[in-house]
C-alpha atoms as one frame of an Amber mdcrd trajectory, in Angstrom:
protein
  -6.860  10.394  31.655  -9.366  12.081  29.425  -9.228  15.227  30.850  -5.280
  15.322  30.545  -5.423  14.165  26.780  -8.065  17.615  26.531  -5.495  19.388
  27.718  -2.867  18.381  25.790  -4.923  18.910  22.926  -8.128  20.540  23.397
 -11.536  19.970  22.685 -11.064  20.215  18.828  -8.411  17.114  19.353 -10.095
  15.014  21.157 -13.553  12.733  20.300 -15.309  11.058  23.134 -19.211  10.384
  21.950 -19.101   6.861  20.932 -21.296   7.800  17.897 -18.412  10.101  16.271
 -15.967   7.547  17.203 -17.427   5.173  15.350 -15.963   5.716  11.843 -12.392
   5.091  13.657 -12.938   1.819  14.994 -13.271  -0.108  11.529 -11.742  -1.016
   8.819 -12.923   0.933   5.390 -14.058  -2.142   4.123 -15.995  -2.715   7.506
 -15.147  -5.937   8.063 -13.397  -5.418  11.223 -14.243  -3.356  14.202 -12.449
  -2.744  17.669 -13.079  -0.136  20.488 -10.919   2.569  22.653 -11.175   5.151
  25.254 -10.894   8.308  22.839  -9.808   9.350  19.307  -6.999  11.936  19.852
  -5.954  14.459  17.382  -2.616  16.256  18.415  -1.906  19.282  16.098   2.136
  19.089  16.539   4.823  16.651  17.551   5.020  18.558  20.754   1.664  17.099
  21.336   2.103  13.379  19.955   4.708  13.097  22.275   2.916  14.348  25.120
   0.203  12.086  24.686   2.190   8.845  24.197   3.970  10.027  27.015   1.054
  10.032  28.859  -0.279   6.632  27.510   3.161   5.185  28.510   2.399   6.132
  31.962  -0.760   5.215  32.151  -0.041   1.804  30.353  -2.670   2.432  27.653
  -2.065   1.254  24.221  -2.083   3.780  21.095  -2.993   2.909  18.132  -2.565
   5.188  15.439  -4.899   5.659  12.124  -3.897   7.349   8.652  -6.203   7.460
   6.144  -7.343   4.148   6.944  -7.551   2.844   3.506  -5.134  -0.358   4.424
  -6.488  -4.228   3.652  -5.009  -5.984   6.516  -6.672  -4.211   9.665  -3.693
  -2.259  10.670  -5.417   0.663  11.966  -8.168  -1.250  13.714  -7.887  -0.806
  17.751  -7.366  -3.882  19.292  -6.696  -4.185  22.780  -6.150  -7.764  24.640
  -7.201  -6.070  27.827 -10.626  -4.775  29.006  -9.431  -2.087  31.366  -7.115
  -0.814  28.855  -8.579  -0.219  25.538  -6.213   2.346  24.328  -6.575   5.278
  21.796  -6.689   5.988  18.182  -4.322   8.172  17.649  -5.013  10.682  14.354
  -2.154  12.549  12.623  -4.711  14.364  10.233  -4.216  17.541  12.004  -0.688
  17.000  11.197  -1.162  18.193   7.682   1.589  21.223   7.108   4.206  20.342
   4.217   7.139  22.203   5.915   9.459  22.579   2.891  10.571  21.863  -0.685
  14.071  21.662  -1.689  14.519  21.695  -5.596  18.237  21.833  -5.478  18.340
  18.638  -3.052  14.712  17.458  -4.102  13.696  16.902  -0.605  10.021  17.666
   0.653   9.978  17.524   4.377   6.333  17.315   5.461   4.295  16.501   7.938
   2.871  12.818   8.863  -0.915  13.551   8.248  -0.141  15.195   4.690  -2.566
  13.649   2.474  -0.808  12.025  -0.916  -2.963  13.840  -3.417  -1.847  17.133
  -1.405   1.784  16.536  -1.313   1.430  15.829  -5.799  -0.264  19.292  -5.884
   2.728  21.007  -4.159   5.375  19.239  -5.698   3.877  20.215  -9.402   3.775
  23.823  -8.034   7.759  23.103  -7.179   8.636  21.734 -10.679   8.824  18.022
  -8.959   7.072  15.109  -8.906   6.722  12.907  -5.637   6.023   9.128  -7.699
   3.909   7.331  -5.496   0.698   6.632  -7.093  -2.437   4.564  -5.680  -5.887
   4.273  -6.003  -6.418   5.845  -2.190  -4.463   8.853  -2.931  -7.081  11.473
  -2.185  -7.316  10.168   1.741  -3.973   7.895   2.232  -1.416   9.862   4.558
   2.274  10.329   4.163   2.867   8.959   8.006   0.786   5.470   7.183   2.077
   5.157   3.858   5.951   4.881   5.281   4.123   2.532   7.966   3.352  -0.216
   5.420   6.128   0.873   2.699   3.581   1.436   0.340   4.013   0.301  -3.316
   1.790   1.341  -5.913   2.202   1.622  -9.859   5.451   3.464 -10.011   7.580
   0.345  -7.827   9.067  -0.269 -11.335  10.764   2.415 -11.658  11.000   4.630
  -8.355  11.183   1.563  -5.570   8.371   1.307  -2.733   8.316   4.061   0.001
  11.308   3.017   1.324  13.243   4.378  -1.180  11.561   7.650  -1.320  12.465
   8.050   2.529  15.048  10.607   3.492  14.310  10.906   6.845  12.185  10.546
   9.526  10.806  12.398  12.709   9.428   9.538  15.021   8.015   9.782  18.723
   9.331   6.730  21.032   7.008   4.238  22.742   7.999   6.807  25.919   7.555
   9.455  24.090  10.921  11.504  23.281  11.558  12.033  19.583  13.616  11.188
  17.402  14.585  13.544  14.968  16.578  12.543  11.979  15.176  15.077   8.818
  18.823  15.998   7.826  18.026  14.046   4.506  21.707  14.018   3.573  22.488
  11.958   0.538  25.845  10.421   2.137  25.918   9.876   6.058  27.606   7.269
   7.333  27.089   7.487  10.971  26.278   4.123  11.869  22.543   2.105  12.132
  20.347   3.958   9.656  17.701   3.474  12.248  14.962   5.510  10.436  14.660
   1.962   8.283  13.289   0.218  11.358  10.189   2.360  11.316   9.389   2.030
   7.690   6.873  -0.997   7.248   6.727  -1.327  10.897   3.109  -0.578  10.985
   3.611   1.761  13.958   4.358  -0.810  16.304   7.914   0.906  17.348   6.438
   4.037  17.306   5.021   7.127  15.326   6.075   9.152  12.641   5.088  12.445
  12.851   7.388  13.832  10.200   9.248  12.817   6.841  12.319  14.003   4.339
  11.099  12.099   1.069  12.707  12.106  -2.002  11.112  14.212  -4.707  12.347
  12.996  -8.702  12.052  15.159 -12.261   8.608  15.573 -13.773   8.148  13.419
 -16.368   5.716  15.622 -18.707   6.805  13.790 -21.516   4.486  11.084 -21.258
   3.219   7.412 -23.371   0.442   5.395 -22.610  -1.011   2.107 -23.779  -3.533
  -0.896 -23.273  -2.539  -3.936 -24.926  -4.326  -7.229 -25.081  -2.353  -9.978
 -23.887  -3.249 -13.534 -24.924  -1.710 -15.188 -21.374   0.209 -13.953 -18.503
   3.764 -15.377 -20.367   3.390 -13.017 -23.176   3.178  -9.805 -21.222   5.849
 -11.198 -19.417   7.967 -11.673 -22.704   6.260  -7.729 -23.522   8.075  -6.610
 -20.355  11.446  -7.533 -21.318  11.316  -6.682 -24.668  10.512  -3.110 -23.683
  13.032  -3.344 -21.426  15.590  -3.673 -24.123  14.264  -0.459 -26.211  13.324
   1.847 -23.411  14.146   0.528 -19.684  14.897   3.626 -18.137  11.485   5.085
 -19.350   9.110   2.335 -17.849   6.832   3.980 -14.905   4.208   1.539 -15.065
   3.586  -2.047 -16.456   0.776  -3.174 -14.734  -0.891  -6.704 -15.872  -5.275
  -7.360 -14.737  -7.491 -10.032 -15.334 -10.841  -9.718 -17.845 -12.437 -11.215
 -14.691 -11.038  -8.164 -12.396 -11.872  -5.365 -15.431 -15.585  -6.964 -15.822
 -16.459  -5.807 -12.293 -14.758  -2.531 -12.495 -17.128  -1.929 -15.849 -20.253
  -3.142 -13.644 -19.125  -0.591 -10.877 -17.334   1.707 -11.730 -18.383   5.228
 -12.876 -16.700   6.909 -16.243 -15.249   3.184 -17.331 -14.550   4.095 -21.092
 -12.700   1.132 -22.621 -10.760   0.899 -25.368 -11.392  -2.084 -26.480 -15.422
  -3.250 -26.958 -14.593  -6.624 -25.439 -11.951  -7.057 -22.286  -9.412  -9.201
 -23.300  -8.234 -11.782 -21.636  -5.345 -10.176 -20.133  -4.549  -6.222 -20.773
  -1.420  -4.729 -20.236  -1.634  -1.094 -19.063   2.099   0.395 -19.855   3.487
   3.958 -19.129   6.380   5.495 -20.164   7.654   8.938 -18.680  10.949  10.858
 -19.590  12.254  14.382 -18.609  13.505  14.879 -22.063  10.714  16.591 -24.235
  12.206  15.209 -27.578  12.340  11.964 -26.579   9.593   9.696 -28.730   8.668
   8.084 -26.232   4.884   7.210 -28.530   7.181   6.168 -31.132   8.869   3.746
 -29.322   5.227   2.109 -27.865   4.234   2.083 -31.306   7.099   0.058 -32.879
   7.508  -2.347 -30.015   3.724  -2.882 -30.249   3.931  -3.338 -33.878   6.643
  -5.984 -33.848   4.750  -8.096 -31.303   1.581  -7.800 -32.943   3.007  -8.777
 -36.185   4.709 -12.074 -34.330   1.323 -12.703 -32.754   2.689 -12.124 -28.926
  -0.198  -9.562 -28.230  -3.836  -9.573 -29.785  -4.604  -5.896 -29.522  -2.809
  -2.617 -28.373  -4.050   1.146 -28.685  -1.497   3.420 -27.718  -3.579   6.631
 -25.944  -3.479   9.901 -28.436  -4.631  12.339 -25.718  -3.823  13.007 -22.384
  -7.955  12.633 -21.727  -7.730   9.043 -22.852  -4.735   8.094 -21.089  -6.609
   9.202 -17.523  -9.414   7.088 -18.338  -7.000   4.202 -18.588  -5.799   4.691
 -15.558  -8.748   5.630 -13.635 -10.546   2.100 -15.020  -6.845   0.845 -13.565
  -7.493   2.518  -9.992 -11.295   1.781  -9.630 -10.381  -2.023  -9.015 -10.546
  -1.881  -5.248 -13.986  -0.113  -5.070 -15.646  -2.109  -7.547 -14.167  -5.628
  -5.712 -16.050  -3.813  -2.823 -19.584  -3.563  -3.787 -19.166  -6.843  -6.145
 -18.940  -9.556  -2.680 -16.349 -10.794  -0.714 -12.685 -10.627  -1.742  -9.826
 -12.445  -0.122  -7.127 -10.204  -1.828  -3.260 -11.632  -1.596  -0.133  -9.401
  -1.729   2.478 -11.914  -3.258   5.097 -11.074  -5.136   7.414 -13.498  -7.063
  10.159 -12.215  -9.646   8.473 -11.259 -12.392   9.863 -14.069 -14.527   7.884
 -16.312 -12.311   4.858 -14.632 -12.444   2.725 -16.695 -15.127   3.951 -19.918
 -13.858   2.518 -18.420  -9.967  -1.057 -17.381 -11.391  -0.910 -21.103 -13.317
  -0.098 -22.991 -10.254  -2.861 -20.584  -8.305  -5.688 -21.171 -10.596  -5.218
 -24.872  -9.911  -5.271 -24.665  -5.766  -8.179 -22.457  -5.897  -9.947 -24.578
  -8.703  -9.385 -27.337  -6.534  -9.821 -25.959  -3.204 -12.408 -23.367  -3.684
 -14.548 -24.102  -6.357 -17.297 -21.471  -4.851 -14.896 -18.350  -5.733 -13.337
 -16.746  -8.910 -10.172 -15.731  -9.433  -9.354 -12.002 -10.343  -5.471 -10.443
 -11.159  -3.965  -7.248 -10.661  -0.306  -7.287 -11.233   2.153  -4.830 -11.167
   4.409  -7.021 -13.543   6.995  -4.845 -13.510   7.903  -5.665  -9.860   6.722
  -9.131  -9.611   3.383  -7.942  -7.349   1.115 -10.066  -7.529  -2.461  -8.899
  -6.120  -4.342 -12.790  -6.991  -8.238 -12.164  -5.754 -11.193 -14.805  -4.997
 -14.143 -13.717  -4.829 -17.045 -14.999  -3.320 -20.692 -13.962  -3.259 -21.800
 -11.926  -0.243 -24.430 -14.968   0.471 -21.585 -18.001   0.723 -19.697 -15.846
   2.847 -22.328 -15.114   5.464 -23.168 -18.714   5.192 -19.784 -19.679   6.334
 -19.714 -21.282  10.151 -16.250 -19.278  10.629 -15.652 -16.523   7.857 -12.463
 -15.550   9.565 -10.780 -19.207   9.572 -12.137 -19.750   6.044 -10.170 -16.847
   4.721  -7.038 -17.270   6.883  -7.323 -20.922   5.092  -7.911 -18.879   1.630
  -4.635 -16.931   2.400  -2.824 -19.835   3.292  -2.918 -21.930   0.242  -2.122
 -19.502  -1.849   0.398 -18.134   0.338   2.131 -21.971  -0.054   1.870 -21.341
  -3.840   3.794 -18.160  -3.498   6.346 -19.681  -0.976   6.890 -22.421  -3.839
   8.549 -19.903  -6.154  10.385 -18.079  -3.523   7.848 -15.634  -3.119   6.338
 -13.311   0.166   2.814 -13.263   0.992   3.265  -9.499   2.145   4.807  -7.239
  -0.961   3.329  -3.687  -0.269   0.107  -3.755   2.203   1.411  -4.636   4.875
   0.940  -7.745   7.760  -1.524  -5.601  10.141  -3.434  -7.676  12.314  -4.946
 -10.106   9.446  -1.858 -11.856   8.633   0.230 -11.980  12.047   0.128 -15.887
  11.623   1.255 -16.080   8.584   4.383 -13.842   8.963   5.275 -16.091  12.001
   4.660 -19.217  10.089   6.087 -18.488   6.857   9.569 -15.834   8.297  12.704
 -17.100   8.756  12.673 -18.519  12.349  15.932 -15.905  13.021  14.601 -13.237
  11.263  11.149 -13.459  13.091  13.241 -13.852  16.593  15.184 -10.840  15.739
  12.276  -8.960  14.980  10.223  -9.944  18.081  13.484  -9.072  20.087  13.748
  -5.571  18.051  10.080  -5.149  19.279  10.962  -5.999  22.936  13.400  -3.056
  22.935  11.658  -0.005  21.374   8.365  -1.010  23.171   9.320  -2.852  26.274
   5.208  -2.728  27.291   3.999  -3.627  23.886   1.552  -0.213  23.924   2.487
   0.627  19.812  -0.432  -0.987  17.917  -0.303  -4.090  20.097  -1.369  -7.259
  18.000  -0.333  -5.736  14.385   2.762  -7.290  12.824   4.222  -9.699  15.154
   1.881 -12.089  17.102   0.893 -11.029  20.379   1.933 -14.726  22.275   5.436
 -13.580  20.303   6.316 -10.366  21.920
């Protein structure tokens, strides 16, 4: 089979040596590691679908890799059986953006285009693409329609899914499916490209996408406020609403806890503020309309709640230098969580009006249940996403008997909490192979049987990242 996968894609597609392969079998976080024949690099669509063609008939499993910057394992290869371990499948050689509409504001692009790439050419276009992430310099187009992505600008622009026009996908037996018409109004029946998105590549892989491109925004505001309690940014967020809804891009909502470590780790932390409050507020408006004030506005709504004591603190940025350090301190979270010690990092999301009440009722479970950790938040408020973090030293976890039920125990209590306010435990990272249990646990019983069955018919084997999404017994 290796010799057929060289010629489908030649030497410079195809890694062998178990030494280079070794970067592809983990997790960035290296906490998870699996194995596989080969790491395969097709340069065209042509070739994907050659090569899951191939794997088809051979009856190995692919699992396909992106950036590889995802919490939840998704891109780690897994295989149930010892005589088929299956390859990673790369799309970075995928990395052409194949056009940009400005009249429709469609960029159709390849799967393997990096984020930070596809920003660069839709500036140089006069457009913005508004997905925004800490991992944008390595995260990939094709993964980030995988998980349906989130990120800061949810508020305003929806998750991934909504940025989706169209997709090019290669079947588990490898003929494609081509639907990059990107027509606003088509009413043809299933929109089946919305089966793929969040699927985690377990119906098959997308090798090419119509996403939606919006206005620049160059007209920008910024501003960190210091919140005395979760409620009161809450209150913040609706009161803003009222004066300048349709400008809000990000409202975003972190712990002194979380901001500590990012000041400890972090390089080029500047702070406003000489102490971290309590609870900051990181807001951004954005409007096409150069004369709107949109500072003004910040500054007036700021006032008024400062003057009726609902926020402690609030410096609105004055240059567009100060603004990108607030939002780089904003990004670094995920790094600095990573050389701090061990975090168990939950994707809930609640409505936003629920959100203090969630991080209350939190705190007490993990007070309670795990007095060894501390809680950290990073909330994108304006969407109700709730990122709640304990962390643990590196020396309690590696004292632990069995890490991985301890965490799966973690995630479960304050996946309960979430559940209690009519919240999901997954809201934009995905279910990958960390939280299989929990999706089959926690999903509606008919929603999770229609899913399994849904499974059953794209991927009749079960060869598209076996073991990520839906449990393995399941399928």
């Amino acid at each position: 089979m290796i010799e057929t996968l060289r010629g489908i894609v030649g030497d410079k597609g195809l890694i062998t040596d178990p030494a280079e392969m070794e970067p592809w079998l983990t997790d960035w976080r290296q906490r998870r590691r699996g194995r596989a024949l080969a790491v395969v690099q097709p340069a065209s669509t042509k070739e994907v679908s050659a090569v899951v063609a191939l794997c088809a008939a051979e009856g190995q499993p692919v699992f396909p890799v992106g950036g590889n910057t995802g919490l939840c394992f998704g891109a780690v290869p897994e295989s149930d059986r010892s005589d088929k371990p299956g390859i990673v499948l790369s799309l970075r050689r995928l990395n052409r953006i194949r056009a940009i509409d400005r009249a429709t504001g469609i960029a159709t692009v390849d799967a393997g285009v990096v984020l930070g790439d596809l920003h660069a050419a839709a500036a140089e276009a006069g457009r913005q693409f508004p997905l925004h992430l800490g991992s944008e310099g390595s995260a990939q187009i094709g993964g980030l329609i995988s998980t349906n992505a989130g990120g800061t600008g949810v508020v305003r622009y929806g998750p991934m899914r909504d940025l989706v026009a169209g997709l090019e996908v290669v079947l588990p037996d490898g003929r494609v499916l081509a639907d990059l018409a990107a027509l606003r109004k088509d009413n043809t029946g299933y929109m089946l490209r919305h089966l793929f998105i969040g699927a985690e590549g377990s119906l098959g892989i997308i090798t090419g996408a119509a996403l939606r491109l919006h206005l620049q925004t160059p007209n920008t505001a910024h501003a960190w406020v210091a919140a005395p309690e979760p409620a009161a940014a809450v209150a913040l967020l609706a009161t803003l609403q009222d004066r300048a809804g349709s400008y809000i891009q990000a409202f975003e909502l972190v712990s002194a806890s979380q901001f500590e470590l990012v000041r400890k780790h972090a390089e080029r932390a500047r702070f406003p503020f000489a102490e971290i409050p309590a609870w900051s507020v990181l807001i951004e408006l954005g409007s096409e309309d150069a004369t709107a004030a949109l500072s003004t506005i910040l500054e007036e709504v700021l006032g008024a709640a400062l003057e009726m004591g609902e926020v402690l603190d609030a410096v609105v940025a004055t240059s567009e230098q100060q603004a990108a350090d607030f939002w780089h301190i904003r990004h670094s979270v995920s790094e600095a969580n990573k050389k701090e010690g061990m975090s168990i990092t939950h994707d809930v999301a609640v409505r936003s009006s629920d959100v203090a009440p969630f991080i209350a009722a939190a705190d007490e479970v993990a007070a309670k249940l795990f007095p060894e950790a501390y809680s950290e938040v990073v909330c994108h408020l304006g969407d109700g996403n709730v990122h709640y973090i304990l962390m643990f030293t590196h020396a309690f976890w590696a004292a632990l008997p069995d890490a991985e039920a301890f965490a799966l125990e973690v995630e479960r209590a304050i996946h309960d909490v979430a559940a209690r306010f009519g919240g999901t435990f997954s809201a934009e990272h995905g279910v990958g192979r960390k939280l299989t249990e929990e999706l089959e646990r926690l999903a509606d019983p008919l929603r999770y049987e229609l899913m399994n069955k849904v499974k059953t018919l794209f991927d009749p084997q079960n060869l598209m990242n076996p073991g990520v999404l839906l449990a393995p017994k399941a399928v």
